[in-house]
N, C-alpha and C positions, 0 to 999 in steps of 0.2 A: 504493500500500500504506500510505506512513502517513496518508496524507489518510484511508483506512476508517480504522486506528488511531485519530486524533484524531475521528471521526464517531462511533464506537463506544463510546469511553472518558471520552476529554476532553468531547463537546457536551451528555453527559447531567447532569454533574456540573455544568459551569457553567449548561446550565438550571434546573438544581434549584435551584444557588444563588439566580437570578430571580425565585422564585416568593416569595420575600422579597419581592419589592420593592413600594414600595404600591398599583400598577396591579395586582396581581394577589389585591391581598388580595381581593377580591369573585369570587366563586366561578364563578362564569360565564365568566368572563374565564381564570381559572385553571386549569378544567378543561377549556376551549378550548385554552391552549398546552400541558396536561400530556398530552393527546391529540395533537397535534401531534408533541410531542418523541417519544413512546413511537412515533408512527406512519415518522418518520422514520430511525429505529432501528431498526426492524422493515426497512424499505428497505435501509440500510446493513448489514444483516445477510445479506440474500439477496443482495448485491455481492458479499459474501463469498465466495460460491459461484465466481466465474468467480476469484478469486488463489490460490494456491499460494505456497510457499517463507514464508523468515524471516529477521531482520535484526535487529541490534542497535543501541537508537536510544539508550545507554551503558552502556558497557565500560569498565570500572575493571579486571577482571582476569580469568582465565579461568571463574571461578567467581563472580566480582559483577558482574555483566552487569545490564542490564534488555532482554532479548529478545523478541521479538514473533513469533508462528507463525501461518499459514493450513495449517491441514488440515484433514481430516477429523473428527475427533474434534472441534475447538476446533468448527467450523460446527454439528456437531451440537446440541451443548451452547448454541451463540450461537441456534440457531434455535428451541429449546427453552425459553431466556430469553427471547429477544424477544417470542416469541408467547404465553407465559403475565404476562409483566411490562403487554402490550395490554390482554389483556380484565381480569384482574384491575384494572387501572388505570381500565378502562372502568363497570367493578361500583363502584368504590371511590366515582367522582364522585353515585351517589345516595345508596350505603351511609356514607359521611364525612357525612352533612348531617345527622348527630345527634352528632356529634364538633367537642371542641375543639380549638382548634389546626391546622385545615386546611393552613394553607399549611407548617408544618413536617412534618405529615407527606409534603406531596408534595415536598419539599426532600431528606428521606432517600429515600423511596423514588426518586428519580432516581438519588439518589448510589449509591445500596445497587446499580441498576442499570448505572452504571459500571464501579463496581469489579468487578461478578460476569463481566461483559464483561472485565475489564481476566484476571482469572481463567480465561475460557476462550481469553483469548489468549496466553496465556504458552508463552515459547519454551525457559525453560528452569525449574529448581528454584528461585532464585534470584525470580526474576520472581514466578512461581505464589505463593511463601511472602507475597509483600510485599501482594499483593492480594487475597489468602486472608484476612491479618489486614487487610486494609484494608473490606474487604470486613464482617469480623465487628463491626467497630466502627462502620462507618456503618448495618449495621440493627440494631445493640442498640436506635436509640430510636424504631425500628417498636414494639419492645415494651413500651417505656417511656410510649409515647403517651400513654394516659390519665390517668400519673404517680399513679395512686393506690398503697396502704400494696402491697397484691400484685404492681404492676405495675412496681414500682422494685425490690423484693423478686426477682421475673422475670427484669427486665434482669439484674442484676447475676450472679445466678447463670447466666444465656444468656451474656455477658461472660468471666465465668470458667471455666467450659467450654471454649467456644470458644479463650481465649487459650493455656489449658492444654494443649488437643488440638495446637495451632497448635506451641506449644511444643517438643511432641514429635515434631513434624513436621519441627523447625528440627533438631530433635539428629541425626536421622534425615540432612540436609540434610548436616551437620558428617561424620559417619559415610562418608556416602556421597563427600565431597572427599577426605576423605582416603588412602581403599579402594578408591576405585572410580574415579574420573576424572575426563573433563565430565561438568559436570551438565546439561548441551544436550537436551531431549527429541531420539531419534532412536527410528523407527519401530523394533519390533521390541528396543530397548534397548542401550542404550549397553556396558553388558560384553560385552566378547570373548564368544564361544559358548564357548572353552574354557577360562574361569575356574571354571567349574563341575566338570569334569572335572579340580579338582587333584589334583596327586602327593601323596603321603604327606607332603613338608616341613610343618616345625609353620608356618614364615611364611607358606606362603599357604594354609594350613590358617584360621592365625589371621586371615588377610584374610578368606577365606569367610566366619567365623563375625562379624565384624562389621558384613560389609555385611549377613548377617541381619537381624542386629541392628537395623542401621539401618533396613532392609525395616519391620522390625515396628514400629518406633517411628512410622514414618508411618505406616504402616495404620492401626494405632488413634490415630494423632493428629489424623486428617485424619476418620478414622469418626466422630472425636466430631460434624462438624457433619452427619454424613449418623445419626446417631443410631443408630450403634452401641453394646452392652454393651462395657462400663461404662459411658461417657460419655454415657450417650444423656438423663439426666435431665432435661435442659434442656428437650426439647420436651412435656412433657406438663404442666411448669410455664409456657412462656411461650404457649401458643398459648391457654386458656382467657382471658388476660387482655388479649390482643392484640387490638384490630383482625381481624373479619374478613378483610379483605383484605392485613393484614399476615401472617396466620395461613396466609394461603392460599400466597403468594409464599414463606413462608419453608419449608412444608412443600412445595410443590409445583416448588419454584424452587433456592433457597438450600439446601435440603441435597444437591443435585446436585454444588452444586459440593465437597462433600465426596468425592460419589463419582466426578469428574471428577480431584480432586486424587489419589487412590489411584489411580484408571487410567493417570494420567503416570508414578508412580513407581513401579508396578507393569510394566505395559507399553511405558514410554520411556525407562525409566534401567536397570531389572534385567532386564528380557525377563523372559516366561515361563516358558524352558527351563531359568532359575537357580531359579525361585524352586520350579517344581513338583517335588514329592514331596519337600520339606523339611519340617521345622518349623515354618517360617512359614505355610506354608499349610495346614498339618493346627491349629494355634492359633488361624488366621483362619477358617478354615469350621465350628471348635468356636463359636469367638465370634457368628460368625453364624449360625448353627444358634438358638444362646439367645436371639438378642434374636430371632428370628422367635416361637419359640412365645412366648417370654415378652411380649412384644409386644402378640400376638392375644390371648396369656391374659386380659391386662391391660384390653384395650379391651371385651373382651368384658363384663367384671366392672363396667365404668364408665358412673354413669347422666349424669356432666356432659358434654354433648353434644360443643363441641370438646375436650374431655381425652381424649375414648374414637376422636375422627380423631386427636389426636398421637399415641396409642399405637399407631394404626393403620398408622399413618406410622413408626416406631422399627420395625414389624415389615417394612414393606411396602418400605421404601427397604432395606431387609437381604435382600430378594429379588436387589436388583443386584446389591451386594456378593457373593451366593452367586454368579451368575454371572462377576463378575469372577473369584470365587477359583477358578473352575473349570481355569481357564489353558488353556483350547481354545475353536477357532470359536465351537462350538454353544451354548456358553456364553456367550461373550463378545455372541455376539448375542442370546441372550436376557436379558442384562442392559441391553442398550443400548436394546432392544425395550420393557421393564420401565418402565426410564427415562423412556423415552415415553408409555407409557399412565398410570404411579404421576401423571406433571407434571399431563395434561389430567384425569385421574379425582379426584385429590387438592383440586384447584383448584373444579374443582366441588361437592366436597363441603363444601369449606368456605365455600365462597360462597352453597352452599344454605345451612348452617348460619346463614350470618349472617343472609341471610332471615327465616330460623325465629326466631333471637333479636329480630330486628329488627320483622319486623312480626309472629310468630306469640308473641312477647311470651314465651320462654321460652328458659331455658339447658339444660334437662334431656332427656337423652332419652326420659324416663320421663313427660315430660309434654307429649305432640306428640300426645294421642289428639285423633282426628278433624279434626287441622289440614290433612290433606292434603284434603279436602272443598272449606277453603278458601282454601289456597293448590297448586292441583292442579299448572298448570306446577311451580313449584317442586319438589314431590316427585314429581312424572314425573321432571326430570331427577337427581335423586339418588341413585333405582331404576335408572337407567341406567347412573349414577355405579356404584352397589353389582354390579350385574349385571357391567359389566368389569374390578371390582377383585377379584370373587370366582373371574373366570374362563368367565364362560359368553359359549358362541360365540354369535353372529355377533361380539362386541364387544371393543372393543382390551383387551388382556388376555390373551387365553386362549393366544395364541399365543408372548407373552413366557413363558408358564408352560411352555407345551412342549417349548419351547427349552434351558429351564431344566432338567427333568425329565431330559429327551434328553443334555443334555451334562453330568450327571451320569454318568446309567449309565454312556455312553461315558467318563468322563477317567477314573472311580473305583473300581479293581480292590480297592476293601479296602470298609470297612463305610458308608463317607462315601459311596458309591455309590449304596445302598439309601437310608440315610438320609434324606440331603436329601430326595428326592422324598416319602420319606412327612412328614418335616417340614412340608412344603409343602402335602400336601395336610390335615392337621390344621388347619395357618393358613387353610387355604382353608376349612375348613366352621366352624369359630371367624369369620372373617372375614363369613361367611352368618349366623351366627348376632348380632353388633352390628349388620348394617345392614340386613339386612332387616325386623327388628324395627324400625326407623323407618318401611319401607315400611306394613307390617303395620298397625302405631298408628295412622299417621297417616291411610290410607284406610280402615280397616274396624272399628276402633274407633269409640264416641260417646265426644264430649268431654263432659269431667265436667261444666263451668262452662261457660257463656255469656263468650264473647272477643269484641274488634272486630279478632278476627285476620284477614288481607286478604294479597290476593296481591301481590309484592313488584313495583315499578315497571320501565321497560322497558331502564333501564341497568342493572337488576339482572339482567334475565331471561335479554338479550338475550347475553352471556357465556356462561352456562351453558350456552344451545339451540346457540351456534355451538360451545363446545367438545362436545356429546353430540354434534354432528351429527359430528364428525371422529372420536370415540369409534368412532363407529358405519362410518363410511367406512374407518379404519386398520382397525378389525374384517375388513370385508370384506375388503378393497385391501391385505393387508400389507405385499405389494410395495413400497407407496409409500414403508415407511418403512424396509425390506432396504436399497432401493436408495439411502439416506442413510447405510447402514452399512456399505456393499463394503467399506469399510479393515481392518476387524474380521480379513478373511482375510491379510493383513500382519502381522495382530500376534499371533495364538496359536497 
């Protein structure tokens, strides 16, 4: 168990460090071991799969631990990182060869890979907080890469988002020691089942009302990196100025673990059965209600190509969120379902994007008429990409949304019932209407201008077709990805 620990956590960040070193400044060499490292990660990820239980590798006190867990939940989240940190990593070695600074970008992005790892192994509050912010610090300078006037301008506000959400995540943390008890994830959640059932006494009246409290301060503290209203501003400034493949990872990757961090302290510290039919959760599914339409409002309205996928993403990663807040099965699985198709459909979109910037010579989406003529793979898979982000079957998508739909009606005997669902499906033909309009331009439009636009090389492609071909597989086969979720019926 701690040998995966140190393989998972420890060997990414000290290879990232390497890629410093002067053997590796020549590119060849370097994206030789940064494929390697990624490749061996991806192996110690699927180890994973055969350990259970959790330990603590130091205990200062019952509450300042740094604890380490194999379940369910942490594997899913690890095999979701691993396999999108691959190909992204994969697209990155041709996509970086008009970029400066190579070797420090694949220096963060190892570490950025660490910590997120170090994040879905956490065994307890305590741990999760430490590499939450470790986490947000090591990819501030994915977005800084370029270092120009908007890209420093980027970080800083990705930075202070982040720390701020983190923040309130810790006050939540504080709240909960003192109310509540360990902070140990345990399945199903650490309060008594009959703390909720309290008597009339104003003292544990007033406990109830702070561990709320504490509830809500993480949820929106932990939303900010899964781009949640308010907080969600961050992503539609920093992904325009990012690195494709930075842009991809952090939308497709890195705001999971925001929504990985509210599943722990939603589902491993307060259980379900505290938090439904309170406050917090009629606050939480109002909040996530807004950032969805507002979201798709937003991306719809936007002609800069990756500003209108970060919006898309503020709305699209608040589809999980709705199912977490559902606080039942049908929910919970169609959030974790969601999770999965938003990582592989997100990643692709922005990997096509960078294409488009890269070799169809444009940032706008308003100026891709007839580029798909000549970069066709490319926008094949993008259209595949849009087909299972909007919902239409065969493709991974449609099923997370049903899920969705479905354990609405069921959890929600007041108006939050109907709601959602029709929320949902507004986002869903707003979400038809930004991306098909790429499809649309790009093959059935003529281009205005004569371009030396060209279809993008084979570590760019070769990403995309393997993540559409699993699109298209999870589509059919849901199964494959239910049966990665059986725990979900433990915890709501």
């Amino acid at each position: 168990m701690l040998g995966l620990i140190t393989g998972l956590i420890v060997f990414p960040m000290i290879t990232g460090v390497l890629c410093l070193l002067p053997v590796f400044q020549d590119d060849r060499r370097r994206n030789l071991f940064t494929a390697s490292v990624l490749g061996l990660n991806f192996i110690f990820v699927l180890l994973c799969f055969a350990q259970e239980g959790s330990f603590d590798l130091l205990h200062l006190s019952d509450h300042l631990s740094l604890r380490f867990m194999f379940d369910g939940a942490g594997r899913f989240f690890l095999l979701l990182a691993g396999l999108m940190f691959l190909m992204v990593g994969i697209y990155s070695f041709e996509y970086m060869t008009h970029e400066h600074n190579r070797p420090r970008f694949y220096v963060f992005y190892l570490l950025t890979l660490g910590a997120l790892n170090g994040v879905c192994l956490a065994g307890n509050y305590m741990t999760l907080y430490c590499f939450f912010e470790l986490m947000s610090l090591l990819s501030m300078p994915l977005v800084l890469h370029s270092q120009t006037e908007e890209s420093i301008s980027a970080a800083k506000k990705y930075l202070l988002y982040s720390v701020f959400g983190a923040s309130l995540g810790l006050g939540g943390f504080f709240l909960f020691t003192v109310y509540g008890g360990s902070t140990n994830f345990v399945t199903g959640g650490v309060i008594a089942n009959e703390l909720h059932q309290l008597q009339l006494s104003s003292e544990l009246l007033f406990q109830r009302n702070m561990l709320l409290i504490g509830a809500f301060l993480a949820i929106v503290g932990f939303g900010a990196k899964a781009g949640m209203m308010p907080l969600h501003a961050w992503l539609p400034t920093a992904h325009p100025v990012a690195p494709a493949c930075a842009s991809a990872v952090l939308s497709g990757v890195i705001t999971k673990a925001g929504v990985l961090a509210i599943m722990r302290v939603v589902y491993f510290l307060y259980g379900s059965s505290f938090l439904c039919s309170t406050w917090v959760q009629y606050a939480w599914l109002m909040l996530i209600l807004i950032t969805v339409l507002v979201g798709s409002t937003l991306a719809y309205k936007e002609k800069i190509l990756k500003k209108r996928l970060a919006y898309s993403s503020v709305s699209q990663v608040s589809y999980i969120l709705f199912g977490l807040a559902g606080l039942n099965t049908w929910s919970l699985t169609g959030a974790l379902l969601h999770a999965a198709a938003h990582s592989m459909i997100k990643d692709v979109l922005f990997m096509g994007a960078g294409s488009i910037i890269m070799h169809g010579h444009t940032e706008r989406a308003d100026k891709i008429d007839g580029l798909g003529l000549k970069m066709p793979v490319t926008f094949a898979c993008i259209t595949v990409a849009s087909l299972g982000l909007i919902g239409i079957p065969p493709l991974f998508g449609y099923i997370s949304k049903w899920y969705l739909c479905t354990g609405s009606l069921i959890a929600h005997h007041n108006f939050f019932g109907w709601l959602g669902p029709v929320v949902l499906l507004i986002s869903a033909l707003l979400t038809a209407g930004y991306l098909f309009t790429l499809t649309i331009n790009g093959y059935l439009k003529k281009e205005e201008t004569e371009s030396d636009a060209h279809e993008a090389g084979f570590l760019m492609l070769a990403p995309m077709l393997i993540l559409c071909t699993l699109i298209l597989i999870c589509g059919l086969f849901p199964n494959l990805v239910t049966q990665l979720i059986e725990f979900v019926n433990t915890l709501a």
